[in-house]
C-alpha positions as CSV (number, residue, x, y, z in Angstrom):
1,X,126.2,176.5,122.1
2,X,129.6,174.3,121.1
3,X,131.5,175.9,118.4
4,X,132.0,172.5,116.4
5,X,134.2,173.6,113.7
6,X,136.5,175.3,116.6
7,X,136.2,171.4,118.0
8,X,137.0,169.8,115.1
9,X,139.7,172.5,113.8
10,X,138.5,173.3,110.2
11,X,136.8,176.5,109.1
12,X,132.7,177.4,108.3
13,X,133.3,176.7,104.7
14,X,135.3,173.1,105.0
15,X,134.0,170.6,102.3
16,X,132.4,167.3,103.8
17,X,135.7,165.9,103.0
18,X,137.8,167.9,104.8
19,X,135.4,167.4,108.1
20,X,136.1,163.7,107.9
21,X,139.8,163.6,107.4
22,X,139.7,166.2,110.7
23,X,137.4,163.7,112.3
24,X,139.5,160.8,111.5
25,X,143.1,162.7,112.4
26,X,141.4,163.4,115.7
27,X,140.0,160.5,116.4
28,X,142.6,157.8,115.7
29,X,144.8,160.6,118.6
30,X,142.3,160.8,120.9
31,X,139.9,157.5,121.3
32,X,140.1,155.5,124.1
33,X,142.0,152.6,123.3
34,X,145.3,154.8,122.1
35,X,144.8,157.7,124.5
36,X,143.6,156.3,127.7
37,X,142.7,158.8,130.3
38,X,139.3,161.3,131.6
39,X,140.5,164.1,129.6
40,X,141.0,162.6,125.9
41,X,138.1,160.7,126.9
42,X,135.9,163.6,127.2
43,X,137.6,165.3,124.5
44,X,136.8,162.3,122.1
45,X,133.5,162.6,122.9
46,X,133.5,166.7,121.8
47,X,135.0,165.6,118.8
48,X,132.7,163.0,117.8
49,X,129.7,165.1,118.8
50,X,130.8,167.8,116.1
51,X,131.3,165.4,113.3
52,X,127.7,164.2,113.9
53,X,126.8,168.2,113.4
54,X,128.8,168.6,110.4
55,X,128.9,165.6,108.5
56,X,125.1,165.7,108.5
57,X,124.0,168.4,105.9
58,X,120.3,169.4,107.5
59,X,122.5,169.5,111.0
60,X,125.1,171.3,109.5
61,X,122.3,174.0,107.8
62,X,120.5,174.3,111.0
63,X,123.6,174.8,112.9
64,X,124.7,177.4,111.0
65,X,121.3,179.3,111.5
66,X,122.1,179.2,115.3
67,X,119.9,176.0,116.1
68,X,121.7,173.8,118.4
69,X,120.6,169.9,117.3
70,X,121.4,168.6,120.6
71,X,118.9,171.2,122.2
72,X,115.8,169.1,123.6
73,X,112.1,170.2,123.3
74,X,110.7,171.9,120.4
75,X,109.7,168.5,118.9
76,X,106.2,169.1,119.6
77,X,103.6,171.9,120.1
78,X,102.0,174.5,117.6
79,X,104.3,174.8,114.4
80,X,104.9,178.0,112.8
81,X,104.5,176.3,109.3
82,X,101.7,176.0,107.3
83,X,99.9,172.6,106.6
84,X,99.2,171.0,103.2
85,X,96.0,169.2,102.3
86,X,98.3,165.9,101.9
87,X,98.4,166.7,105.7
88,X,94.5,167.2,106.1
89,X,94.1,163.7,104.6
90,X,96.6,162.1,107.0
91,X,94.7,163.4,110.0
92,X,91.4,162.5,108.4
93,X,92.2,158.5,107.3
94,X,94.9,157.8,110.1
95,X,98.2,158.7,108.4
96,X,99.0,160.9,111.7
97,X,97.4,158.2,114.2
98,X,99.6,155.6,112.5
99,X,102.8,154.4,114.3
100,X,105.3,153.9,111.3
101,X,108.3,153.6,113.2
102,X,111.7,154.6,112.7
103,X,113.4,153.6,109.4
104,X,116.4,150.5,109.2
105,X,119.7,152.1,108.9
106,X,121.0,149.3,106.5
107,X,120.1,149.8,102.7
108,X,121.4,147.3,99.8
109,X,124.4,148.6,98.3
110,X,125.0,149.4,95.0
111,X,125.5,147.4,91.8
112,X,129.1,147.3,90.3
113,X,130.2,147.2,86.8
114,X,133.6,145.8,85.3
115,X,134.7,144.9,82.1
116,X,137.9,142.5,81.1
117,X,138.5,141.6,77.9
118,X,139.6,137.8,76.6
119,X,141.1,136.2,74.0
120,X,139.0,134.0,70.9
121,X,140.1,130.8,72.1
122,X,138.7,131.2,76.0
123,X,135.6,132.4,74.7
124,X,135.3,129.2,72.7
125,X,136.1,127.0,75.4
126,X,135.7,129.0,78.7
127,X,138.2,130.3,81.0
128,X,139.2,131.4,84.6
129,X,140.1,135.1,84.9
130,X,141.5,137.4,87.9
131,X,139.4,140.0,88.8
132,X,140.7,143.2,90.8
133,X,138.3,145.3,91.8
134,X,137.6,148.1,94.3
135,X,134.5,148.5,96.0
136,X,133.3,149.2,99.4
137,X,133.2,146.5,101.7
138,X,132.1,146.0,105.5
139,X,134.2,147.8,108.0
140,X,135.6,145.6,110.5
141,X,136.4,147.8,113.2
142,X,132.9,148.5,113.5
143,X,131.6,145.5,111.9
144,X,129.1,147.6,109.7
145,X,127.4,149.5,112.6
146,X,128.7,152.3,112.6
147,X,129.6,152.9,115.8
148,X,133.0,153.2,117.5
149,X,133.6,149.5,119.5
150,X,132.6,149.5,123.1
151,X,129.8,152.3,122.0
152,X,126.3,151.8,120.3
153,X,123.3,154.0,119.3
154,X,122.4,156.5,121.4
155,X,117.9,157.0,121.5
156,X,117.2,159.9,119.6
157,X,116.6,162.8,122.6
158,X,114.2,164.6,119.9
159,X,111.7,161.7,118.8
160,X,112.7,159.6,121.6
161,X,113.4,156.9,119.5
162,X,109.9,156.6,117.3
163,X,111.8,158.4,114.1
164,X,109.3,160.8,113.6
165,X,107.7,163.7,115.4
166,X,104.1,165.1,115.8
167,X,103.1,168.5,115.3
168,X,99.6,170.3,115.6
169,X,99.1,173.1,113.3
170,X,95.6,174.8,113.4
171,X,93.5,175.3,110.8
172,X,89.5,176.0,109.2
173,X,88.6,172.3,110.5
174,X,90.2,173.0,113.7
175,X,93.7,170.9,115.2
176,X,95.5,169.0,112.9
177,X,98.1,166.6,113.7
178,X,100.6,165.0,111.5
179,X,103.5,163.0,111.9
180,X,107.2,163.5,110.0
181,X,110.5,162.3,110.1
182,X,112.3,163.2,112.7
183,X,115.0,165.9,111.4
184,X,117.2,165.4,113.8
185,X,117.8,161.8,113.4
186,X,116.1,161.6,109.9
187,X,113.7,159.2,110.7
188,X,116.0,156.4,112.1
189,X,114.9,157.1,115.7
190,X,118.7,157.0,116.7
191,X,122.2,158.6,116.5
192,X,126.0,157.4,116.6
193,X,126.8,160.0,119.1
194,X,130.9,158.1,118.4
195,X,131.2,157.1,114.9
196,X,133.7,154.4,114.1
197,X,136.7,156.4,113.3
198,X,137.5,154.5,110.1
199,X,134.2,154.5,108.4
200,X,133.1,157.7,109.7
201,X,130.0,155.9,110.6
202,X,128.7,154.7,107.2
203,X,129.6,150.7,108.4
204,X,131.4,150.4,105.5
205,X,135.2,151.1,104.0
206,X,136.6,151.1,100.3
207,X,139.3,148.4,99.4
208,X,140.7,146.3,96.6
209,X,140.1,142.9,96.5
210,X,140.9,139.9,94.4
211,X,137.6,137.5,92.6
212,X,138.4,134.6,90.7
213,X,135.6,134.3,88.0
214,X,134.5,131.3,86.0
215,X,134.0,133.0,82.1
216,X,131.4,130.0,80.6
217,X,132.7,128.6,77.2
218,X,130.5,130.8,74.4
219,X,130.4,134.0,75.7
220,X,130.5,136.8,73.0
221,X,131.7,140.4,73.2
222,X,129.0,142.1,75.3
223,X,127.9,139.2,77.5
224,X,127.5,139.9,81.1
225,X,128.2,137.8,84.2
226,X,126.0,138.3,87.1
227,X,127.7,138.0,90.5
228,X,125.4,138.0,93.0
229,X,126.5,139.8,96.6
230,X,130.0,141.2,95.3
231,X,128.8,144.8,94.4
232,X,128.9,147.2,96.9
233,X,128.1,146.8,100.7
234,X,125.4,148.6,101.6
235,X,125.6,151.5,104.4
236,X,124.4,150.5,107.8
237,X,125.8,146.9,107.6
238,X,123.1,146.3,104.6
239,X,123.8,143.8,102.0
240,X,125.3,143.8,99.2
241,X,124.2,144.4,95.8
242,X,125.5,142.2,92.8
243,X,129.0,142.6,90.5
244,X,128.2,142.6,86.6
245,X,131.2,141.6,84.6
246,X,130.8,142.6,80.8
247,X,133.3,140.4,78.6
248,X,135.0,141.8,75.6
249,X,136.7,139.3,72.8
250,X,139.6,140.3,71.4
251,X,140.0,140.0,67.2
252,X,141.9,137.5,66.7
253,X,144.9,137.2,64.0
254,X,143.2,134.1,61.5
255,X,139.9,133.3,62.5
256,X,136.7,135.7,62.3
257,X,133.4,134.9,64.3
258,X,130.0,134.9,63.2
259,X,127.5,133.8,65.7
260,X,128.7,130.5,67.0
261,X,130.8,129.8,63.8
262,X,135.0,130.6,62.9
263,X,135.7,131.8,59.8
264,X,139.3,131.2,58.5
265,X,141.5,132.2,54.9
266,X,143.3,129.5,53.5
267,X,145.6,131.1,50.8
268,X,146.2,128.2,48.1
269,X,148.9,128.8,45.1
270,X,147.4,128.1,41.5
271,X,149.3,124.6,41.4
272,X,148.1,123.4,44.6
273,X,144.1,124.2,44.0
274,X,144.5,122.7,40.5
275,X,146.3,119.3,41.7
276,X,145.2,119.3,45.0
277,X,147.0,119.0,48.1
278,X,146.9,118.3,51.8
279,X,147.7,121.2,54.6
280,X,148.2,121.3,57.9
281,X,145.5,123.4,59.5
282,X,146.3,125.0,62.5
283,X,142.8,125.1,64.9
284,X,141.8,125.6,68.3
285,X,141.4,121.9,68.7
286,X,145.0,121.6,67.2
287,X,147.3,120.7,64.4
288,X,144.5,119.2,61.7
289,X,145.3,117.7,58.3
290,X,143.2,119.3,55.6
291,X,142.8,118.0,52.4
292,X,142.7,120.3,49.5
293,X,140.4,119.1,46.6
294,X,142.0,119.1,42.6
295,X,140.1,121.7,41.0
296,X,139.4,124.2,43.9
297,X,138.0,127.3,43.0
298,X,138.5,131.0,44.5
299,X,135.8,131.5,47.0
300,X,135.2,127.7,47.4
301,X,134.4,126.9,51.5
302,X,134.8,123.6,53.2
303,X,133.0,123.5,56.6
304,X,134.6,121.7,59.3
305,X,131.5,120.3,61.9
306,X,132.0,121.3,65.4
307,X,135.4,123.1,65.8
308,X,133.8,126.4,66.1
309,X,132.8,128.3,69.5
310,X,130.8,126.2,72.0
311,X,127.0,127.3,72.3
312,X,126.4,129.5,75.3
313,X,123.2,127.8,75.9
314,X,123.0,124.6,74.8
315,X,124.9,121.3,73.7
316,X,127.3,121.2,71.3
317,X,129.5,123.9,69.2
318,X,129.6,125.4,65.7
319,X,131.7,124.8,62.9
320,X,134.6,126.1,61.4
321,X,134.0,127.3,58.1
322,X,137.2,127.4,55.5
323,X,137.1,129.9,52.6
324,X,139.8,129.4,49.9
325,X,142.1,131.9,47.9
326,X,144.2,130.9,45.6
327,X,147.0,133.1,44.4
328,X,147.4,133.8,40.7
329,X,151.3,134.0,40.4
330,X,152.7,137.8,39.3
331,X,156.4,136.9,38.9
332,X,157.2,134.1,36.3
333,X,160.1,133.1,34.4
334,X,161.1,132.0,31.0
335,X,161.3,128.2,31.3
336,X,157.5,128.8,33.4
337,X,155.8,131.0,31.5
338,X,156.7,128.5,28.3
339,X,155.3,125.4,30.8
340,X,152.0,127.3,31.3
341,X,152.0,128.4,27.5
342,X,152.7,124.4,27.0
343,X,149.6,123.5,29.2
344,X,147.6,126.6,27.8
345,X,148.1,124.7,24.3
346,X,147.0,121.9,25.6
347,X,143.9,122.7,26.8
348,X,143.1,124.8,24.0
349,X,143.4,127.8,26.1
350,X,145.7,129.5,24.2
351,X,143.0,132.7,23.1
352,X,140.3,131.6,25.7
353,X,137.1,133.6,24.9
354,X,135.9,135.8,28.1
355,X,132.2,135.2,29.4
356,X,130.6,137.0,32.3
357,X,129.8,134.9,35.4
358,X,126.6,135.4,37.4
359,X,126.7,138.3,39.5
360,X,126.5,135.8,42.7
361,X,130.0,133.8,41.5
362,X,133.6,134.0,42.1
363,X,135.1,135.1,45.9
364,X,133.2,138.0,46.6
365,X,130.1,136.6,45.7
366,X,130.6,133.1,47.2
367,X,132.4,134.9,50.6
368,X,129.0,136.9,51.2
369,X,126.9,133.7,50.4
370,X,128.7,132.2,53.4
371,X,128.3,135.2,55.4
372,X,124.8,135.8,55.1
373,X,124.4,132.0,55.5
374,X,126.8,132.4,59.3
């Protein structure tokens, strides 16, 4: 029997990885097409037979307990093992008698998850984002087989291609057959006797590659974009499975969200909310006049119809909602505090008697009105 960690150069207790970079170091020296020539030839094919042994972990196992996997015979016969009642009822109802065939090398790959994170204004309007990712993609030396080019599958010598073998175990009721996966091609009723020296026979390779993704005007921190077929490539040249993109917003500096709505502070000096006055808002949609009213109050809101984010589903988009503060000045001077004492007297204001307001006035009260009502 072959030694195949002698073959490959690494010892008993190499890890899985270390067996593939030694397969690939040997490989890319010795195949065909860089080395021509009988000798690396052959010895390609001694290298590529002990990666099959070593990468596989029940090969690898049974190897190790002497059992050569390449030996022939032995795939039938009387088993040593015993038999389960599983395997009674398969003999019974035709589970045994039953030709399942051998099992499809390619599989779906693997779902992939990103997140990116974008700023309030493309989330009210949409966006177009540049998405790195790395995933595992199909190997185009091999072109997702597996195999090394100008080599194919070779028919399992154990199960002779079916993917499963037969065995007859005796028992009270007499012979019993049954049928199992075939353990020395696991069921696939083939092997890669040269695995593609870049995938190592998966039919698949990792790499970084470059998406453009459409973000839809309205998404909200925790929306996820479905991508279908730009997850992971499945082994065996299966397909692949979808990219999920999970969008974060990003606070921004003057405007809060709630729901489909902005929320904005508009900080108004005493003077200004008593006479009234006219601002220029700065909004999403651009510079916008705003016109103040004489007599607003702290707490007072103005809503603005559809400035806010665009509805994800749906027509349309929310509003912007404007919630007033107005500054009580802390610094006065002579000639001003005798102006406002002037205007106190004339409003009779002079020794203004305190009453209490409803517990659901003034800012606080007013600001979590228009809140609850976001």
């Amino acid at each position: 029997m072959s030694d195949y960690y002698q073959d490959l150069g690494v010892d008993r207790s190499a890890t899985p990885e270390e067996v593939k970079r030694a397969y690939r170091r040997l490989a890319r020296k010795l195949h065909p097409d860089v080395n021509p020539g009988a000798e690396a030839e052959e010895q390609f094919k001694t290298v590529s037979r002990a990666y099959e042994v070593l990468s596989d972990p029940d090969k690898r196992r049974n190897y190790d307990m002497g059992v050569d996997p390449f030996a022939t015979g032995g795939g039938n016969g009387f088993s040593g093992q015993g038999f389960s009642f599983s395997d009674v009822m398969d003999a019974f109802f035709g589970g045994a008698a039953t030709q399942r065939g051998p099992r499809t090398r390619a599989h779906r790959g693997q779902d992939a998850l990103v997140r990116i994170q974008i700023d309030l204004h493309d989330a009210v309007f949409g966006s177009e984002e540049e998405l790195t990712i790395e995933t595992a993609v199909r190997c185009g030396t091999c072109q997702g087989d597996g195999c090394q080019p100008g080599t194919g599958l070779s028919t399992c010598a154990v199960c002779r291609g079916r993917g499963e073998v037969q065995t007859v175990q005796r028992s009270f009721l007499g012979q019993v057959m049954t049928s199992r996966p075939c353990q020395s091609c696991h069921g696939y009723g083939s092997t890669i006797s040269h695995p593609c020296f870049e995938c190592s026979g998966e039919g698949r390779v990792r790499t970084r590659r470059t998406l453009t993704l459409k973000v839809p005007a309205g998404v909200d921190s925790g929306t996820r974009i479905q991508l279908a077929g730009e997850g992971e490539v499945g082994t065996g040249g299966g397909p692949a499975g979808d990219l999920y993109v999970e969008v974060a917003v990003a606070n921004h500096a003057t405007y809060t969200r709630r729901g489909d709505d902005l929320h904005c502070r508009v900080e108004l000096p005493m003077t200004a909310a008593a006479l009234g006055t006219t601002i220029d808002l700065q909004t999403f949609d651009g510079t916008r006049p705003f016109d103040v009213k004489p007599g607003t109050q702290a707490g007072d809101t103005v809503t603005l119809r559809g400035l806010g984010v665009t509805h994800l589903r749906g027509t349309g988009r929310g509003d912007l909602i404007i919630h007033a503060d107005v500054q009580t000045p802390t610094r006065l001077t002579e000639a001003q505090q005798d102006l406002l004492r002037q205007l106190a007297a004339l409003r009779g204001e002079e020794r203004p008697i305190g009453r209490m307001a409803p517990a659901d006035k003034g800012f606080l009260g007013k600001l979590r009105d228009a809140f609850k009502g976001a």
